[in-house]
N, C-alpha and C positions, 0 to 999 in steps of 0.2 A: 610432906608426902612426895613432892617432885624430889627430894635426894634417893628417896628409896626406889621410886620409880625408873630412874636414873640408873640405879644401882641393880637392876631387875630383882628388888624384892618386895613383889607383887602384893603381896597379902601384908604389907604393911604400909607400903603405898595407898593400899585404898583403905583400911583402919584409919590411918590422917586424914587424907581427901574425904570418905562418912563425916569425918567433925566438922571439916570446912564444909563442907557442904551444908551442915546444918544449921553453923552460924551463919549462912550465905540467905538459908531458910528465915531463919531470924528475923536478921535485917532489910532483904524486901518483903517481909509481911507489915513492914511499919512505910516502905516505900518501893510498891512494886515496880513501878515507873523506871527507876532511878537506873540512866543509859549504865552508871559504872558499876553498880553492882550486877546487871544482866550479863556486863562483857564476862566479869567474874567467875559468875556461875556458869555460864560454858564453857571457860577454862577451867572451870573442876569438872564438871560434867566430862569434859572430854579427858580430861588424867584418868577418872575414875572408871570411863570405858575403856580405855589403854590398859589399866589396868585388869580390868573382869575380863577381859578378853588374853590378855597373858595369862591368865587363870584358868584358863579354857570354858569361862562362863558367857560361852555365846550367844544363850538366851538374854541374859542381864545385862549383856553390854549392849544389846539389842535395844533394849527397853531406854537404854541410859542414851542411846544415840539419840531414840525419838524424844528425848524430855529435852537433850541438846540441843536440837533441832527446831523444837517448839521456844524457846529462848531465843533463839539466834534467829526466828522467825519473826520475834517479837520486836529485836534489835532493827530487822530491818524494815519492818512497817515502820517505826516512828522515825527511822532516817530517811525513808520514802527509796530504797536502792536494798542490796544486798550487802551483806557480810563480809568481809573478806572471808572469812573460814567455811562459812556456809557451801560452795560447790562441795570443798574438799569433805567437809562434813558428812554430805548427801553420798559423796562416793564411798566413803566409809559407811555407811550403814548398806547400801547399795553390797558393796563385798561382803558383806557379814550376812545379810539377808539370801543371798545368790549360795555363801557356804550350808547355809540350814533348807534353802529348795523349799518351794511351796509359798513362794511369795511372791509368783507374776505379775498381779496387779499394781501391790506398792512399788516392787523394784521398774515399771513402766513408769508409775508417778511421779516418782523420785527423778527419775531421769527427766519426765516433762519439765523439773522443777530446776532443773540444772540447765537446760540449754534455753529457761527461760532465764534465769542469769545474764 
């Protein structure tokens, strides 16, 4: 998925990143916990919004930031600190949310949640 994505061809980029993704499904259902396979799936998670958003599927890549973001939230309670990726995370749903209007409350929390970083 990362060469096509690379390559900006979107809709095959994320046809690959759907299967990792599922195997990523897979494997923490048998170990949700496990710090390496969480780092993982926020790195598909975040290809996979890169990519719905080159799509113009702003709604979806919406949805796909907040599953991001609840991983990468998870990452960082059991390290007791934040994510390296996580601000930038926040600012990218932050812009995607600000592009579709109608989302004052979350794009205020979002930002709480960033200069509590």
């Amino acid at each position: 998925g990362d060469t096509y994505l690379d390559a900006g061809k979107y809709q095959a980029a994320w046809s690959y990143l759907a299967k990792a993704l599922e195997a990523s499904d897979k494997s923490l259902a048998a170990d949700a916990d496990n710090n390496a396979l969480l780092r993982r799936r926020a790195r598909i998670l975040d290809k996979i919004a890169q990519a719905e958003q080159a799509l113009g599927r702003t709604d979806t890549a919406i949805a796909t930031r907040r599953r991001q973001i609840e991983v990468l939230e998870k990452l960082a309670a059991q390290r007791g600190g934040a994510v390296e990726t996580q601000a930038d995370t926040y600012g990218t749903l932050i812009g995607l949310l600000e592009s579709k209007g109608g989302h004052d409350d979350e794009i205020a929390e979002l930002r709480r949640k960033v200069a509590a970083l």
